[in-house]
C-alpha positions as CSV (number, residue, x, y, z in Angstrom):
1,X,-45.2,-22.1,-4.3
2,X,-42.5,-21.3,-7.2
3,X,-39.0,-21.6,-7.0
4,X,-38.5,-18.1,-6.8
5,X,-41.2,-17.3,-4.1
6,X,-40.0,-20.3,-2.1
7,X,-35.9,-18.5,-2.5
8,X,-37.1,-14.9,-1.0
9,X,-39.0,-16.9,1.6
10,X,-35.9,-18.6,2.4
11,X,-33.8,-15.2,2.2
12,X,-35.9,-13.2,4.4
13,X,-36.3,-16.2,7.0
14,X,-32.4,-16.4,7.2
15,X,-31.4,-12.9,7.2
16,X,-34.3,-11.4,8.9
17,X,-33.8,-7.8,9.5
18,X,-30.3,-8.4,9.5
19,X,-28.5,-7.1,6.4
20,X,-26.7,-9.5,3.9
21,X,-24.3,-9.5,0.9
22,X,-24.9,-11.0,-2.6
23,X,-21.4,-11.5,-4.6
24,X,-23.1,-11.4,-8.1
25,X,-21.4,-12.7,-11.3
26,X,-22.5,-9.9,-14.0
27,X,-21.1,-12.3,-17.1
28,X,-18.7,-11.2,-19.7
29,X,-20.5,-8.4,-20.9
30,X,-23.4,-8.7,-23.0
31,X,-26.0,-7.5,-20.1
32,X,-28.5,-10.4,-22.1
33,X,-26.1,-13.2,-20.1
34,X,-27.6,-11.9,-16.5
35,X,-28.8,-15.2,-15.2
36,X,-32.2,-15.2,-13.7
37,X,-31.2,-15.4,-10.1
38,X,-28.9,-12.7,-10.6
39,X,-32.3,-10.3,-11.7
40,X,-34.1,-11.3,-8.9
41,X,-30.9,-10.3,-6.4
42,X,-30.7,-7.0,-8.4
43,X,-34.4,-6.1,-7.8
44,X,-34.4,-7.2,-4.1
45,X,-31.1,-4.9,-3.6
46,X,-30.8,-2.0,-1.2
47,X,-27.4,-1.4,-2.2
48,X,-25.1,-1.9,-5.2
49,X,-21.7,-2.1,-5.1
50,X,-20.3,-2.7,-8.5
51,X,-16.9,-2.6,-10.2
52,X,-17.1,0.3,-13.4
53,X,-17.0,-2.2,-16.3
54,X,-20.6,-4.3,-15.1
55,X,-22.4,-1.1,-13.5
56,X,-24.5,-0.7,-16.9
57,X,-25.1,-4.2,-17.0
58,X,-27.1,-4.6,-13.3
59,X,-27.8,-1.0,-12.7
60,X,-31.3,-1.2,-15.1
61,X,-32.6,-4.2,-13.3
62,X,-32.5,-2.3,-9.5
63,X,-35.5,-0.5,-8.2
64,X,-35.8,3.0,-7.7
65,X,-33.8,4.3,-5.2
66,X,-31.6,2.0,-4.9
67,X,-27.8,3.3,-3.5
68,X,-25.1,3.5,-5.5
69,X,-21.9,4.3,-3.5
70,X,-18.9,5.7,-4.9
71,X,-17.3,3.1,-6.1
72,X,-13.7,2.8,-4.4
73,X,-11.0,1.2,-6.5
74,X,-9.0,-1.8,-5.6
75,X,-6.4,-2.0,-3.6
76,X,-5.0,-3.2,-0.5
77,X,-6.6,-1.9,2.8
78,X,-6.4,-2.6,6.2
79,X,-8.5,-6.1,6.3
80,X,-9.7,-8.5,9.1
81,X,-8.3,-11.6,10.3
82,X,-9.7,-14.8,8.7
83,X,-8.3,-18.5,9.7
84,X,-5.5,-16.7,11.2
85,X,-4.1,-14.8,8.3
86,X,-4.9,-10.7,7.6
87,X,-7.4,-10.9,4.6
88,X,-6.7,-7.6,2.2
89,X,-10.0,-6.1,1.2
90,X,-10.6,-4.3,-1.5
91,X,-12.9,-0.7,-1.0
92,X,-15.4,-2.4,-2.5
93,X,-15.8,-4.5,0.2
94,X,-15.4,-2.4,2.9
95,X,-18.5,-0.6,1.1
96,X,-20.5,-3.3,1.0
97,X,-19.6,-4.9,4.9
98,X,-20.3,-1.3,5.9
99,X,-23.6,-1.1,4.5
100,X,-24.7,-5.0,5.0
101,X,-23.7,-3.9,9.1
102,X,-26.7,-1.5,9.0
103,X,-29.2,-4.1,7.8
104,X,-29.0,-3.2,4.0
105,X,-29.2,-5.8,1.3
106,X,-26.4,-5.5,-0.7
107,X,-24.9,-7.0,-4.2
108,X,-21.4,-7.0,-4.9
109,X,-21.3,-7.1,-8.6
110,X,-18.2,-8.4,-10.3
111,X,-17.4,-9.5,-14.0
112,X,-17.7,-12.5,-15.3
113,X,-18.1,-15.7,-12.4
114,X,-16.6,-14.5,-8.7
115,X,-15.8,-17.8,-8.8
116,X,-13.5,-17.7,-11.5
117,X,-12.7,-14.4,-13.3
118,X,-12.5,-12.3,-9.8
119,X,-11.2,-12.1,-6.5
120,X,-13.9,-12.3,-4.4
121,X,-12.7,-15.1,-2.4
122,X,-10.8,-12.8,-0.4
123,X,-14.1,-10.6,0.2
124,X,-16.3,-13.4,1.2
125,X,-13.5,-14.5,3.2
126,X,-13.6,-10.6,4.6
127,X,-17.4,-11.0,5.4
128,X,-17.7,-14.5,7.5
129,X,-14.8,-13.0,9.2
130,X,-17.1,-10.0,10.5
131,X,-20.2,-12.7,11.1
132,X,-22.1,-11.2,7.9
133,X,-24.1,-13.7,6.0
134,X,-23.4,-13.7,2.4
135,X,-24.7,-15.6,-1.0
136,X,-22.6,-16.3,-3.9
137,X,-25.0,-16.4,-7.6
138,X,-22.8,-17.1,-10.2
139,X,-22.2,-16.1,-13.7
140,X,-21.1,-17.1,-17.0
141,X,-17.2,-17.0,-16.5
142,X,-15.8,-14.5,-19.2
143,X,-13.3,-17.1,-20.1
144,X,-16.3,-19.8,-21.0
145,X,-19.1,-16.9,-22.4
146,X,-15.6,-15.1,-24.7
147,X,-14.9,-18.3,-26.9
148,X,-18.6,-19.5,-27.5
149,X,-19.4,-15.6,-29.1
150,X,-16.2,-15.9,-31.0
151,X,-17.3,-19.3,-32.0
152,X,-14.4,-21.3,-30.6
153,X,-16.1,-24.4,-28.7
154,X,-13.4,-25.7,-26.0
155,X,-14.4,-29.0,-26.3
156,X,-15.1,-32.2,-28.7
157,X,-16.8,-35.1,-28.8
158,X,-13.7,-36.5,-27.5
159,X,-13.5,-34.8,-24.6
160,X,-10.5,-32.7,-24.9
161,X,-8.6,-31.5,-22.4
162,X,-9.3,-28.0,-21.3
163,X,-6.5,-25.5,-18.9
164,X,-7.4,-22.4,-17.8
165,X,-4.7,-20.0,-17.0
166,X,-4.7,-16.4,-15.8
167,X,-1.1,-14.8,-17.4
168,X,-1.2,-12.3,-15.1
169,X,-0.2,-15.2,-12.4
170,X,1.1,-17.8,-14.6
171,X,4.8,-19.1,-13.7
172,X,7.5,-21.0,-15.8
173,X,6.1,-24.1,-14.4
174,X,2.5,-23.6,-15.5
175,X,3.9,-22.3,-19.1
176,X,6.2,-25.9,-19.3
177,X,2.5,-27.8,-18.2
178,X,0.6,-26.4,-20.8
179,X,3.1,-26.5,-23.1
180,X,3.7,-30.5,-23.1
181,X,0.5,-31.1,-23.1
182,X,-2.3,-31.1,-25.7
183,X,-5.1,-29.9,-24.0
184,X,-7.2,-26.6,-25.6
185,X,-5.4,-23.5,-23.5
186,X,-7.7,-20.4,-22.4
187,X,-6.0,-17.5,-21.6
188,X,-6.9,-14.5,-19.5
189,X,-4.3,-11.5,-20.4
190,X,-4.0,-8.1,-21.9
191,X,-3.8,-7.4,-25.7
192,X,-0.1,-6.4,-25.3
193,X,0.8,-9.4,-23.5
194,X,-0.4,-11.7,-26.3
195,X,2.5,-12.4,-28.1
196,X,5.1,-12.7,-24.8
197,X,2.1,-15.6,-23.8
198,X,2.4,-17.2,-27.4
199,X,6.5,-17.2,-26.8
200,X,5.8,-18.8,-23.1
201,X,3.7,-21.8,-24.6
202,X,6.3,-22.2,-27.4
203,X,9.1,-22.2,-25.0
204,X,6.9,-25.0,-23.4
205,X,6.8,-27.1,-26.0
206,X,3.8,-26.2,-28.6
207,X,4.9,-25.7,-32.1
208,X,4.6,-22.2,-33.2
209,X,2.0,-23.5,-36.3
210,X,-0.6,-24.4,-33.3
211,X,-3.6,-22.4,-33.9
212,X,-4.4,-19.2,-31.9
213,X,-7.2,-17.2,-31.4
214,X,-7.0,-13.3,-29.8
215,X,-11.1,-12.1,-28.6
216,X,-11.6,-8.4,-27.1
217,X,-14.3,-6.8,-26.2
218,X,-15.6,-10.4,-26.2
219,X,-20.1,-10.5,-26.0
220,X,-19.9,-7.3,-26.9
221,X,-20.3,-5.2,-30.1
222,X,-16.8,-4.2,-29.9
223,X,-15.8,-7.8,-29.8
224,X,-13.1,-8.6,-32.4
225,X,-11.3,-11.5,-32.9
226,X,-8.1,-12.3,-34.3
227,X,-6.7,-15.6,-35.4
228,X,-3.4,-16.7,-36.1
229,X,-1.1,-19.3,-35.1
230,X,1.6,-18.9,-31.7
231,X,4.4,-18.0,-34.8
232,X,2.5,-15.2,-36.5
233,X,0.3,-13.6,-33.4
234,X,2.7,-10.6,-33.4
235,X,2.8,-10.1,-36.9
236,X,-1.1,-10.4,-37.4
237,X,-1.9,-7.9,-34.5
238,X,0.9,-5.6,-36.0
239,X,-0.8,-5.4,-39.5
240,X,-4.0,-4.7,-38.7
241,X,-3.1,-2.5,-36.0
242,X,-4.5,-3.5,-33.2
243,X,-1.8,-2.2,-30.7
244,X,-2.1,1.4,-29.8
245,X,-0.9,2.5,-26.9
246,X,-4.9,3.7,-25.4
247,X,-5.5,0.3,-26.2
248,X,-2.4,-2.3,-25.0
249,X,-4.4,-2.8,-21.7
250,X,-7.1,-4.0,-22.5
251,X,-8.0,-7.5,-21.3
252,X,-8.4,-10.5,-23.8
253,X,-9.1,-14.0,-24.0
254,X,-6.5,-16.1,-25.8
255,X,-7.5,-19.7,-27.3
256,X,-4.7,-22.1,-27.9
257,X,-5.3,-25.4,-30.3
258,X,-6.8,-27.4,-33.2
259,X,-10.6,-25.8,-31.7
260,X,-9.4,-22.3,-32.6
261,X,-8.6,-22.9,-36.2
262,X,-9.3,-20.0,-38.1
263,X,-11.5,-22.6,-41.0
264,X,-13.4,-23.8,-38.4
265,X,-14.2,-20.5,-36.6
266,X,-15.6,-18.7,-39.7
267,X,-18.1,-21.1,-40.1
268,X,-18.9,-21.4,-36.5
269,X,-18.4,-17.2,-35.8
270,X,-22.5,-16.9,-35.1
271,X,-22.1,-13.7,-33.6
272,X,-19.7,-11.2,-35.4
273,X,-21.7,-12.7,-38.7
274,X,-24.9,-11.0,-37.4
275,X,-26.2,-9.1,-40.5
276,X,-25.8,-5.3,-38.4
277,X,-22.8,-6.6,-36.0
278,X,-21.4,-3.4,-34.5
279,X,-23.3,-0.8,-36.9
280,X,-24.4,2.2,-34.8
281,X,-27.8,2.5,-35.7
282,X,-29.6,6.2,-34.9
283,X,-33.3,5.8,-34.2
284,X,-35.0,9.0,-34.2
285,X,-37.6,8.2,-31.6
286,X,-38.0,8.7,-27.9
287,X,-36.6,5.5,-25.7
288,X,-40.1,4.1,-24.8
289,X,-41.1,4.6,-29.1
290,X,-38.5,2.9,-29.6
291,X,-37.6,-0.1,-26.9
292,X,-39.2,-2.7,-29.4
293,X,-37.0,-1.4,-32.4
294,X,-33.8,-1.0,-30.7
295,X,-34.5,-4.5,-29.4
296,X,-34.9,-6.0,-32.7
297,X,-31.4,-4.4,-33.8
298,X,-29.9,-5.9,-31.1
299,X,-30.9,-8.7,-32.2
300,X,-29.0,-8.2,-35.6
301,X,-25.8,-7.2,-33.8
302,X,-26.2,-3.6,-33.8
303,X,-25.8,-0.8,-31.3
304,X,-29.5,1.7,-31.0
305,X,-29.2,4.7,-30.4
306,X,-32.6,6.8,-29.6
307,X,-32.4,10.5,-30.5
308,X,-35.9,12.2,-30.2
309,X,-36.9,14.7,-33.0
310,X,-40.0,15.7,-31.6
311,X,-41.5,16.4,-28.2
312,X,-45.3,16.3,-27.3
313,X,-47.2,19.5,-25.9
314,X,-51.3,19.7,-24.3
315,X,-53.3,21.1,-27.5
316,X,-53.4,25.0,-27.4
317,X,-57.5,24.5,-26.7
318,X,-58.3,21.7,-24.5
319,X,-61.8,22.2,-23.8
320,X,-62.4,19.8,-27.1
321,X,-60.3,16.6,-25.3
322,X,-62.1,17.8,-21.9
323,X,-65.7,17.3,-23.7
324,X,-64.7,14.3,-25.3
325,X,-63.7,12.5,-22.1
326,X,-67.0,13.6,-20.1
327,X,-68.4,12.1,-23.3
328,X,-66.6,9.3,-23.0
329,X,-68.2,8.7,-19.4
330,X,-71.9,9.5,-20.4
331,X,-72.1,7.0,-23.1
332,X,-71.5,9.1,-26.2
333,X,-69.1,6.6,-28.3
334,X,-69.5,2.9,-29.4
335,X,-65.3,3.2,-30.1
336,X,-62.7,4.7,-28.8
337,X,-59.3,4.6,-31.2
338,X,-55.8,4.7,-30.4
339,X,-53.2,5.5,-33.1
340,X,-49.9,6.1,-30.6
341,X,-49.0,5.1,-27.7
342,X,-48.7,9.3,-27.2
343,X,-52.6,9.0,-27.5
344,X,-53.0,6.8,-25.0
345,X,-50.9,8.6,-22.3
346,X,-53.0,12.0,-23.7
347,X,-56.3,10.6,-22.2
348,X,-54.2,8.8,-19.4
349,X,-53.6,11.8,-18.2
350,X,-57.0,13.6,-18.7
351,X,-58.5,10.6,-16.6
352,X,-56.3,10.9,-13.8
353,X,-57.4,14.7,-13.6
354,X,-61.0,13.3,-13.5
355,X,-60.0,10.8,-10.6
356,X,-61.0,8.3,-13.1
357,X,-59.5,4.9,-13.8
358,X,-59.7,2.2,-16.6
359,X,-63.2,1.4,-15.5
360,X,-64.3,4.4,-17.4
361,X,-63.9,2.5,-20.4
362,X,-66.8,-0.2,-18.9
363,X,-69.0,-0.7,-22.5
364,X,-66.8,1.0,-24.6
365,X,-64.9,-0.8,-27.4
366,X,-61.8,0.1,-27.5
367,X,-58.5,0.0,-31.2
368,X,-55.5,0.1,-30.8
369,X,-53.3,0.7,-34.1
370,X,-50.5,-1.6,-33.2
371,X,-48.4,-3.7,-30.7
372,X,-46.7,-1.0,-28.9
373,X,-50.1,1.3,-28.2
374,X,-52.1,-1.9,-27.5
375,X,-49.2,-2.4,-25.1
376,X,-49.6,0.7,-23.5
377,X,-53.4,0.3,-22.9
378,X,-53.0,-3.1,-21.2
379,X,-50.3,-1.5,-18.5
380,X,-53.1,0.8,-18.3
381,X,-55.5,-2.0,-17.3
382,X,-57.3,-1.7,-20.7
383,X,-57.5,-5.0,-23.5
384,X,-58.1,-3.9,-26.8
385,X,-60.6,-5.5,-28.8
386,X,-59.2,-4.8,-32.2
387,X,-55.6,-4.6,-33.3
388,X,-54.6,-4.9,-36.8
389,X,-54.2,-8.3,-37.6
390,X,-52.3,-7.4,-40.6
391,X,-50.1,-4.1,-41.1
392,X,-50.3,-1.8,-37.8
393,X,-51.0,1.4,-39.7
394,X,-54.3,3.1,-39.3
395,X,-54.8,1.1,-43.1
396,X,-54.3,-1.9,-41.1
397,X,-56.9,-1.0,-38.7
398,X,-59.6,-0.1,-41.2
399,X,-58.7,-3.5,-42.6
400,X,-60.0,-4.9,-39.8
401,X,-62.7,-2.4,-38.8
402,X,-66.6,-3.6,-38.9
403,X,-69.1,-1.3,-41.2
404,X,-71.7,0.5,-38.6
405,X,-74.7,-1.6,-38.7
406,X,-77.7,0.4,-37.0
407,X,-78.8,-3.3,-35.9
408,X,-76.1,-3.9,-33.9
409,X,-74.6,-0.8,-33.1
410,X,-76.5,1.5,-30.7
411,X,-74.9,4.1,-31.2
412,X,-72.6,5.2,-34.6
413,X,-70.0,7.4,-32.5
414,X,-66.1,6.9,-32.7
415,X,-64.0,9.3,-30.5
416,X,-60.5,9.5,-32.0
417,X,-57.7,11.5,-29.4
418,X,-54.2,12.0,-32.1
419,X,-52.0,14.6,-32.7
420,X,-52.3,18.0,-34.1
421,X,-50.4,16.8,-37.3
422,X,-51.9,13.1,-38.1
423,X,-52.8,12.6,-41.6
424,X,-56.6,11.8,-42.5
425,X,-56.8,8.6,-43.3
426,X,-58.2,7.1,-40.7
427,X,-60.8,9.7,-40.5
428,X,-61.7,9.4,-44.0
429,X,-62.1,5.6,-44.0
430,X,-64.8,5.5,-40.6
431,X,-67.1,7.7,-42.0
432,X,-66.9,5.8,-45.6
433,X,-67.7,2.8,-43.1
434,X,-71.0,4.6,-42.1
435,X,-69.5,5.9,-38.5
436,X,-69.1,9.5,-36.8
437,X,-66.1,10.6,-36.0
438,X,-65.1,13.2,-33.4
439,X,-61.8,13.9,-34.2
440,X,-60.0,15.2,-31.5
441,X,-56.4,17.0,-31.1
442,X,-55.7,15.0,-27.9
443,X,-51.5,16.6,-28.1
444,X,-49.2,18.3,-30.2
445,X,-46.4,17.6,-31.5
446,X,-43.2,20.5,-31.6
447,X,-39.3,19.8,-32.7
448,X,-37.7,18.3,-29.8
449,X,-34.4,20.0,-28.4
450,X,-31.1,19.3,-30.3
451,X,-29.3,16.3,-28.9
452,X,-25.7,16.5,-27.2
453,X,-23.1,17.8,-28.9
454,X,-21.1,14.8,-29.4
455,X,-24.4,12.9,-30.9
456,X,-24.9,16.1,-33.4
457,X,-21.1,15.8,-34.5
458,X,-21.2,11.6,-35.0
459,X,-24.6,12.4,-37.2
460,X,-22.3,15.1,-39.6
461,X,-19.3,13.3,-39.3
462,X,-20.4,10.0,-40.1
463,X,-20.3,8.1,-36.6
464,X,-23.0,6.4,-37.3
465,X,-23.6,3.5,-39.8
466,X,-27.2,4.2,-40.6
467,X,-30.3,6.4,-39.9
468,X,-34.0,4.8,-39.8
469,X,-36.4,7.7,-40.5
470,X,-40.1,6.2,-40.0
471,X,-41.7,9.5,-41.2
472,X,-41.3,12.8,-43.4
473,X,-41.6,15.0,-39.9
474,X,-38.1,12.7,-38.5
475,X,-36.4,13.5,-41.6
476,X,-37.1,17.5,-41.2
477,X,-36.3,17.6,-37.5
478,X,-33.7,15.6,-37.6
479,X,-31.7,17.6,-40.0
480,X,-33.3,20.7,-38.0
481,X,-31.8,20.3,-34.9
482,X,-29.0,18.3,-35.4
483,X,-27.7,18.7,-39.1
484,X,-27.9,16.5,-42.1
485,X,-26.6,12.6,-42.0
486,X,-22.8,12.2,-43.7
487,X,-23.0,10.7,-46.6
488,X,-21.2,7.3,-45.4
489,X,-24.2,7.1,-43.5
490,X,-26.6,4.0,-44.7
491,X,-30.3,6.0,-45.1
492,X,-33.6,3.2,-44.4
493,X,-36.6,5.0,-44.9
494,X,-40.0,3.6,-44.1
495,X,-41.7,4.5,-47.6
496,X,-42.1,6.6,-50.3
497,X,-43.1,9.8,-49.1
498,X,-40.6,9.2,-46.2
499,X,-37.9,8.6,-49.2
500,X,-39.1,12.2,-51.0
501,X,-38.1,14.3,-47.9
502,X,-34.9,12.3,-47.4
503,X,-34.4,13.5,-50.9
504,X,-35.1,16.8,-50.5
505,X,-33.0,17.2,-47.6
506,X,-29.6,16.0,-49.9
507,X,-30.1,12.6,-48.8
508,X,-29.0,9.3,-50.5
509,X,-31.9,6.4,-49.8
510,X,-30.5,2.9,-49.4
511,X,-33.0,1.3,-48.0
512,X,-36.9,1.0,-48.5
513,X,-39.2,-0.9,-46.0
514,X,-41.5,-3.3,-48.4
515,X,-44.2,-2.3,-45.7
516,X,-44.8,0.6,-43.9
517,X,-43.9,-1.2,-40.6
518,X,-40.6,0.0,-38.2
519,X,-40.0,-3.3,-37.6
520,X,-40.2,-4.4,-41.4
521,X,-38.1,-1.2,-41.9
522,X,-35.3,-2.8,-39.7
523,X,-35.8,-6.1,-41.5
524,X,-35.4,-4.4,-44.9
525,X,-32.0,-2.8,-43.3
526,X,-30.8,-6.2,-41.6
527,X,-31.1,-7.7,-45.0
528,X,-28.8,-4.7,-46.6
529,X,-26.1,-5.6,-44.0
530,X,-26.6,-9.0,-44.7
531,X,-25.6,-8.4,-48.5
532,X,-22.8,-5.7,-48.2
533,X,-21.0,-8.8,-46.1
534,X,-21.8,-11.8,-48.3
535,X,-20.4,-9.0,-51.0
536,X,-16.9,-8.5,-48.9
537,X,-16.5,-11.9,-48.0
538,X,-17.1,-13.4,-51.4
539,X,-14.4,-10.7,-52.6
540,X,-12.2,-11.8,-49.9
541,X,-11.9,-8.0,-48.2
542,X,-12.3,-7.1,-44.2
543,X,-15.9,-6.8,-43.3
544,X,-16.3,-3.1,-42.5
545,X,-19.2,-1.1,-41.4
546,X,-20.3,2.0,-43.5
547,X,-18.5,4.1,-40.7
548,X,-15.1,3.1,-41.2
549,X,-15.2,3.5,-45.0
550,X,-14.9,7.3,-44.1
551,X,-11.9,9.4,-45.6
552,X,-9.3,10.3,-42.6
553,X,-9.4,13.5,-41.5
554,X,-7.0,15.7,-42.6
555,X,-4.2,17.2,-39.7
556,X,-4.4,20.7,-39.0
557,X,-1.3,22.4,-40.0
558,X,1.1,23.9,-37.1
559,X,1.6,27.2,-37.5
């Protein structure tokens, strides 16, 4: 038996029918952090009761149906008696008690560790108080995960001394501590509480030359980081203006001594030195086209953002797919190839109609043109037996595709379900091969619906960093239904002819895949990034994505 299987054994023989509560660190903010257990919980929920700023982070890894009550801010509310003292609890947990009383399993979400970075002490306290069970899976503590993304490690090989301290509850005696001693000082507080924090450890006894550190939005890619010393913290986060009013709230971690040196960080700084860190980076493709993609920008720091340009339709005529498929069945094809995953789901669907299943495909060999359709045949219990082993283009795949061979081949038959609008490549290169092809319209492809009007404005106004178009027909409905790219905007195409139509469209091309691969594509813009910061740093400027390079606007006049 796993680990795992044996832990849900030993959940359900506890709890029974009975209903429990999970207090759930979600981490600091980068939903990657989740810890394992913490998955698991999610997925086995029945409830989920989670402050705002972690709800994106857990809500993806629940099931279907799971319930999501209003979330009811903090504050104090009538509470229970625990050891003899009235325990405050927050809405939150009445939600969760409430729901865990009527035999629901229920996760209490919280930021960072509820060990540490919350108060949910005073819930579990709440909950053994009302006799229901409860589990505690911790998380990374915000004020451990913060430092190690700004590349601040706490401690050296001789063992320094490490104090954490929450400002927000911090007295004169705790400021005097800290401030005598020599130990490495993490504080939790609020950007506009910094430099009153620097004054307290001062007052303590640090020297003002003692290096500091200032993360928000820390695992994020909003983080940014500050460093200064406890003397110049005000003026630094005065000059680059990192004090307006929206913003004096928000919550930070402060790092206090010789492991916060600003030399030391830069080389150490593994995260905001990813090649795209922060770049919003439009992807025009659906969100299951594009999960692989936007992973691997993630991966370079940046922020995806899928924006269909086209939206798939039945053929106008489908007797043609309907005769292919009962030709499928009867033994009519040696092949059957997939160029898109959109394929795929085409004859999916057509089976499903039929009350077939993957068993259909019983003698049948079957392509795939890539990672992602080969993908999407496997989930629908179907192995490929070729995939390009070089480029996944349908060049790739007649790379790799045998000649027809009357020998071995009974029969010299390839069925090949695409859309209305796929070039002929493919076609062209099986019957050189010696095959037949019955090329069939399996879909069609239309111009999807413009996007929301906030996502049509960032693509004219230059809200986002860069554009990957991975055809000439994203390029044309892009601009189509939501308006040409500003010209801040970095433009990656994924090859030549892709390049033309930017260029007909008015659009400058920064960036050319060396292959016509999306994920070479994203390489090839990775690599762009990479240069434009070696470029500022070497020239001593502020690293600064193409979006904030654009001119203000210009104030209305009053009348």
């Amino acid at each position: 038996m796993s680990p795992t299987t044996a832990h849900n054994s030993t959940t359900r023989h506890l709890y029974g029918a009975h209903g429990h509560v999970t207090f759930l660190g979600a981490g600091p903010g980068d939903p990657g952090l989740l810890t394992l257990r913490a998955v698991e919980a999610l997925a086995q929920a029945d409830v989920l009761v989670a402050d705002p700023q972690v709800y994106d982070v857990v809500r993806g890894h629940t099931r279907a149906g799971v319930d999501t009550p209003l979330r009811v801010e903090d504050g104090p509310s009538p509470g229970v008696k625990a050891d003899g003292a009235s325990a405050a609890v927050s809405g939150a947990a009445d939600l969760a008690m409430a729901a865990a009383r009527s035999g629901k399993r229920v996760v209490r979400a919280v930021a960072g560790d509820p060990g540490l970075d919350a108060d949910a002490a005073r819930e579990m306290l709440a909950c053994a108080g009302e006799g229901i069970p409860f589990e505690v899976v911790p998380g990374i503590a915000t004020a451990v995960g913060v430092p190690a993304y700004a590349g601040i490690p706490l401690r050296d090989a001789e063992g320094t001394d490490v104090r954490f301290i929450d400002a927000g509850t911090a007295d004169d005696r705790c400021w005097t501590e800290v401030g005598a001693s020599d130990a490495t000082v993490v504080v939790t507080t609020e950007l506009h509480s910094v430099v009153s924090v620097a004054g307290e450890l001062v007052a303590g006894g640090r020297k003002p030359e003692t290096p500091l550190t200032v993360t928000a939005a820390g695992t994020t890619t909003r983080q940014r980081t500050w460093s200064a010393t406890l003397g110049t913290i005000g003026q630094i986060l005065k000059s680059s203006k990192a004090l307006p009013s929206s913003d004096g709230a928000q919550p930070v971690i402060a790092v206090v001594g010789e492991r916060s040196g600003a030399a030391e960080r830069q080389r150490l700084a593994w995260f905001e030195s990813k090649p795209l860190f922060g770049w919003q980076v439009l992807v025009p493709r659906t969100k299951e086209q594009a999960e692989s993609l936007s992973d691997q920008l993630r991966s370079y720091g940046a922020v995806p953002a899928e924006v269909p340009t086209i939206a798939v339709e039945p053929p106008r005529t489908p007797q043609q797919m309907e005769r292919a498929v009962k030709g499928l069945v009867t033994g009519r094809y040696e092949w059957i190839a997939f160029t898109s995953v959109n394929a795929v789901k085409a004859v999916r669907e057509k089976f499903e109609e039929y009350g077939l299943d993957a068993r259909a495909f019983a003698g049948i060999k079957v392509a795939a043109v890539g990672e992602q359709t080969a993908k999407a045949l496997v989930e629908f219990g179907v192995k490929p037996d070729l995939v390009p082993s070089g480029e996944q283009s349908a060049a790739g795949l007649l790379e790799d595709w045998p000649p027809y061979d009357p020998v071995f081949d009974p029969i010299d038959r390839v069925f090949l379900p695409r859309a209305d609008i796929a070039t002929e490549t493919l076609v062209a290169g099986l019957i050189e091969l010696g095959w037949e092809v019955d090329d069939v319209t399996a879909y069609r492809t239309v111009r999807a619906s413009p996007p929301p009007a906030e996502t049509r404005e960032a693509i004219k106004g230059g809200g986002f960093d860069a554009v990957l178009f991975t055809s000439s027909s994203t390029v044309r409905n892009l601009v189509g239904i939501a308006g040409k790219p500003h010209n801040v905007t970095v433009i990656a195409c994924i090859g030549p002819a892709t390049a033309k139509t930017a260029e007909e469209h008015g659009l400058r091309v920064d960036v050319m895949s060396p292959e016509p691969s999306v994920h070479k594509l994203a390489e090839a813009l990775a690599d762009f990034g990479a240069a434009r910061r070696a470029e500022a740093v070497a020239a001593g400027d502020v690293v600064k994505r193409p979006s904030e390079k654009r001119p203000a606007r210009r104030r209305a006049r009053s009348s």
